[in-house]
Structure formats: C-alpha cells, structure tokens
N, C-alpha and C positions, 0 to 999 in steps of 0.2 A: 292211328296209334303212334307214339312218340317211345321210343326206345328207354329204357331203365338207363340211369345217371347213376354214376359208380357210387356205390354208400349209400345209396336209397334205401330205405327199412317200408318194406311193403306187405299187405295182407291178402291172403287170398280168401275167400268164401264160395262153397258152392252151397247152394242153397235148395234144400232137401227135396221143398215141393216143385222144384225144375228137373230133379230126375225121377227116368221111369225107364225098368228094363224093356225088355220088346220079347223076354223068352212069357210062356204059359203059367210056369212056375213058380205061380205068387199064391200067398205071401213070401216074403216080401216086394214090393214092386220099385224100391225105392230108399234111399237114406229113409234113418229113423228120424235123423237132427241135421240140423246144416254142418259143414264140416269145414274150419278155418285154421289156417295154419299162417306165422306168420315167415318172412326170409328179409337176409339184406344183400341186396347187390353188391358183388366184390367191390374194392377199392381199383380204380384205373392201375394198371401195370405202368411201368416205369417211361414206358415209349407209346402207351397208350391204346396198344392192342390188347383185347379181352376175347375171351371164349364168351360170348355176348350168352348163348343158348343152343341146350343139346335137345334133339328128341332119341332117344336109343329105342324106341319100342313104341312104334305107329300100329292102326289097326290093321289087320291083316298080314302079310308077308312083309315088313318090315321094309318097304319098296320109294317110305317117304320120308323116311330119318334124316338126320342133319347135324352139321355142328354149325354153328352161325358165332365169325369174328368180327370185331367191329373197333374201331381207328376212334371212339368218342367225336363222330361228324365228324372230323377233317376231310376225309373221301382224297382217294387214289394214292395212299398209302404203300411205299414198298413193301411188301412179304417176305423177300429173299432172304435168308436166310434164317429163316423158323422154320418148325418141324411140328405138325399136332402127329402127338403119338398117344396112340390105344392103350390102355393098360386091364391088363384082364386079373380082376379081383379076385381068383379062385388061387392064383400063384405070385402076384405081386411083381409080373412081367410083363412086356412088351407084345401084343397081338398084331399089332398094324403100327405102320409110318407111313404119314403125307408132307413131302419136300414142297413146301409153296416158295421156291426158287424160281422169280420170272413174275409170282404170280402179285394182284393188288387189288385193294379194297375201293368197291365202286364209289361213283360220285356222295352219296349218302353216308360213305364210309363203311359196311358192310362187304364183309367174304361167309360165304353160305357152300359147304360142301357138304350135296346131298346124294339125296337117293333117285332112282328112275324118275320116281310119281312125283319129284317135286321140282316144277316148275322154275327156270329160271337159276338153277343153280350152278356158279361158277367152277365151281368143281365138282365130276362125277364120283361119287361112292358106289360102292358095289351094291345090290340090297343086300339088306342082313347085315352089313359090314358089321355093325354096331352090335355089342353084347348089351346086352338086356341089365344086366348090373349083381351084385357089386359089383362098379368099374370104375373109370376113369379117364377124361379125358385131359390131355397136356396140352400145351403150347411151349414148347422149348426156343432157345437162340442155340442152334448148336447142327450141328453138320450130322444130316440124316442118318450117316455109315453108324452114329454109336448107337442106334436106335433097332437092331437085330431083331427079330421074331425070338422070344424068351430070353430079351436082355432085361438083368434084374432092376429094379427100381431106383431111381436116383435124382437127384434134385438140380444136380449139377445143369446151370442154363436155364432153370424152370422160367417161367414169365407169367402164366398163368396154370391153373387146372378148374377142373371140375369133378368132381365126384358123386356117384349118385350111385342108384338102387333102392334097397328097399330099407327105410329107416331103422326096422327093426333089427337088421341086418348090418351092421356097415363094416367094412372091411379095415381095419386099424391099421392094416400096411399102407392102405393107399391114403389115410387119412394126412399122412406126413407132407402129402405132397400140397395141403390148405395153409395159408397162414394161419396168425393165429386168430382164430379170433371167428374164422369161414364155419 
C-alpha cells in the first residue's frame, strides 16, 4: 500500500455482503446497504510533516492505537521541536503532551507512536492514552512547557491537527483547530 498524497479526494465503501456479526442475535447479521463515505487528505503542512493517521479506538483495551506522522517520503526528518498534544472534546483542553525533541521520521519517512500491541512503533503510548472522541489531535512547533494538562485551546504554532469522533457529534471548539476547508 502506498501512503495517501496530500489533497487526494478518496472514497471509502464497505460493502454489505462482506459483513457479518459473530453474536446469535440475528436478525440482523449484517449492513442492510453498502455504506460509502467520501474524505480528502489534508494539504502538506508548511515543512511537510502531517498527522498522516490516528486509530483512538482499536478492538479491545485500547492496547493498539496510534498517531502516525509522516515527512511526504523524504525519511529521517528532524522532529525536534514539535509537540503532538491531546485535546479532550468534552472541555476544549489539553489531556496529554509528546515532546518529539531528539526524535525522527524513519527511512520511509514515517513517526508512528503507539500502543503496546502495536508492533514496531517508535514511540511508546500508554494503552488507552487515546480518548475515544470528540477529540483531537495536534502537531504544534512550540515548546512542550505551554502544552499543561487543562491548558485551554489555542492555535498559536498549529502545523497540523486532526479531529475526529462521532460525525453526528462534533465538537465546534475543536473544530477551529481545521483549515478551512478540512
């Protein structure tokens, strides 16, 4: 698989008669209709680091979530001084900071900071680290120390974000932190 290209307009399908629950409890066993949604990949950041891909919510204990950064290929990218900070959507605050001071994007161009159960990842998460959503997550340029546990929202340094949760749901504080356009 080859990595999403910033600005790419892509579609997803899951396709009805490939699922099937595994509980007794049917009907239903399965989508009624295939279910298609479409999204576009952000635009490249300024220096060309992206929050490439979050998982906030794997099966089970939460043991293989991730945020995945990525350089657009160039590979071994300085890190130092950015900051991915947590933002928890219920208050429009700061829950966690990761200083990647020191740290860099392997040969492929890729930073992956994960969870236990995931294989390979250059930086350890806690499990669970990750809230479930409305959330957020950041990529700032900016010196960890402004980034406090309930420091309030702020754009100042942004470079990228992501936002997610449940569509029906979205949180309007964190939305500020999208271009326009996300």
């Amino acid at each position: 698989l080859l990595p999403f290209t910033a600005g790419e307009a892509c579609t997803v399908t899951i396709r009805a008669a490939a699922i099937h629950d595994t509980d007794s409890d049917d009907p239903p066993d399965g989508l009624a209709a295939d279910y298609t949604w479409p999204f576009q990949v952000a635009p490249a950041a300024v220096d060309g680091i992206l929050i490439n891909e979050v998982d906030s919510d794997t099966p089970g204990q939460d043991t293989a979530e991730f945020i995945e950064l990525y350089d657009g290929g160039r590979g071994h990218t300085d890190l130092s001084g950015l900051v991915v900070v947590l933002w928890n959507g219920s208050n429009d605050s700061v829950y966690g900071t990761i200083d990647l001071a020191g740290q860099q994007t392997d040969a492929e161009g890729t930073f992956v900071l994960g969870g236990s159960a995931l294989p390979g990842a250059d930086w350890p998460l806690a499990d669970a680290a990750l809230q479930n959503g409305p959330d957020a997550v950041a990529l700032y340029e900016a010196d960890p120390a402004a980034f406090p546990n309930g420091a309030p929202l702020t754009t100042i340094g942004l470079r990228d974000a992501l936002v997610y949760g449940p569509t029906d749901a979205p949180d309007s504080g964190l939305l500020t932190l999208l271009a326009a356009g996300q």
